[in-house]
PLY file of the C-alpha trace (Angstrom):
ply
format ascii 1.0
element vertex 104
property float x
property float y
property float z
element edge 103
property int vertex1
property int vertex2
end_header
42.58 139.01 111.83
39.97 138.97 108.82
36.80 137.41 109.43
35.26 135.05 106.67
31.85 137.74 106.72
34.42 140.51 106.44
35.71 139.76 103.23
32.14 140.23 101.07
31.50 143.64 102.81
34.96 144.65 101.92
34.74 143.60 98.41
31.32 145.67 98.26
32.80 148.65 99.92
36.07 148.37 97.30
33.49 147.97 94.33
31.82 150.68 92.36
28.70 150.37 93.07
30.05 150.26 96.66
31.50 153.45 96.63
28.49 154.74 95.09
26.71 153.60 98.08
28.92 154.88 100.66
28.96 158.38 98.82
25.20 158.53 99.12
25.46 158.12 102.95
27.71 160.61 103.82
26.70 162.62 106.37
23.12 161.17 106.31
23.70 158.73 108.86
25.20 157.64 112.32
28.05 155.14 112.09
26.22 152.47 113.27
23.16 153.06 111.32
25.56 153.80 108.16
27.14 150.46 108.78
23.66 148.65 109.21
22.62 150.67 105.83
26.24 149.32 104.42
25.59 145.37 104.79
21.87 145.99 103.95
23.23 147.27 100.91
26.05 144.89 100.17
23.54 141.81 100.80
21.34 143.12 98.52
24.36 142.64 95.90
25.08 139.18 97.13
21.57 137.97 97.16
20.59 135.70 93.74
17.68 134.28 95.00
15.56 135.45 97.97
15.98 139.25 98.22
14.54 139.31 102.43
16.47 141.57 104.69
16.86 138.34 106.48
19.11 137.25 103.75
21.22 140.60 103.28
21.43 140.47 106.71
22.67 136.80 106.71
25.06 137.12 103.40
26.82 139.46 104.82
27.61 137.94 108.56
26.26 140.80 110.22
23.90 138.30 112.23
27.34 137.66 113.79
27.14 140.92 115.38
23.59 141.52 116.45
20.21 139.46 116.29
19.06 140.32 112.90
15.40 141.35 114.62
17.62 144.44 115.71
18.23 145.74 112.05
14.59 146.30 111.79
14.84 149.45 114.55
17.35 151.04 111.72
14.31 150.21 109.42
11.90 151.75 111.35
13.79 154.83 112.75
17.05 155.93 110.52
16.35 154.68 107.56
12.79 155.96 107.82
13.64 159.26 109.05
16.22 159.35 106.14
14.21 158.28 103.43
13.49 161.19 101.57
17.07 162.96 101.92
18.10 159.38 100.61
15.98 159.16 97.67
17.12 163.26 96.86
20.76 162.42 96.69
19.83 158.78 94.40
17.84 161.44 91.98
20.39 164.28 91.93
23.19 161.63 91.03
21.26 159.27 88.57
20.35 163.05 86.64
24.28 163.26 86.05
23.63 160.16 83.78
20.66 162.23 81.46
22.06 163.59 78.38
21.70 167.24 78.64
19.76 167.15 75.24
16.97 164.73 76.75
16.32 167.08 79.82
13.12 169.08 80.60
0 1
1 2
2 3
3 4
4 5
5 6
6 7
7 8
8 9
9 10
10 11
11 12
12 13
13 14
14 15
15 16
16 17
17 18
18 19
19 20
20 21
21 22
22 23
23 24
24 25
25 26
26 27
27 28
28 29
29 30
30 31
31 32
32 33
33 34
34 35
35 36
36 37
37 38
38 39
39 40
40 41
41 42
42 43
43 44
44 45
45 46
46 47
47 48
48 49
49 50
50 51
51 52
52 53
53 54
54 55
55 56
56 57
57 58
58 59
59 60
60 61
61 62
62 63
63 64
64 65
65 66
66 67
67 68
68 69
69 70
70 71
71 72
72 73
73 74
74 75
75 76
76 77
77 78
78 79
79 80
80 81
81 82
82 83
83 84
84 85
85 86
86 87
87 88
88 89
89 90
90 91
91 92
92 93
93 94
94 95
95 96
96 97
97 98
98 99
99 100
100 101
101 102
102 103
């Protein structure tokens, strides 16, 4: 059975921009703190107006699955404790994109 909330994550996931994403976790995370990172992420996509983790949280359904005050330990902990490895992986891809001639 497919759940209304399922269908945005899935189209995020599916997208390229998702699969971006989901390359930049792998291995960096837990599955449920990759997952919590995943509908942060996807939210962020769907939001056009108020860009809150509230709102990610709530675009996405995942307040279906846990009280969103519960995201905030991912915040806090994983995410926090990832932060830097994240940011490393986000640089070392985006320098792909630099024209060789334009590098230092």
């Amino acid at each position: 059975m497919v759940l209304l909330e399922d269908i945005p994550m899935a189209s995020f996931i599916m997208s390229s921009f998702g699969l971006f994403v989901m390359d930049l976790l792998h291995g960096l995370f837990t599955a449920p703190s990759g997952q919590t990172f995943s509908w942060l992420a996807c939210g962020w996509v769907l939001a056009s107006d108020r860009h809150t983790i509230t709102t990610y949280l709530w675009l996405t359904g995942a307040t279906t699955v846990k009280h969103f005050s519960r995201f905030y330990v991912f915040l806090g902990g994983a995410l926090y404790q990832a932060r830097w490895q994240l940011w490393a992986r986000i640089i070392r891809l985006a320098a792909q994109w630099v024209p060789p001639k334009t590098r230092l």
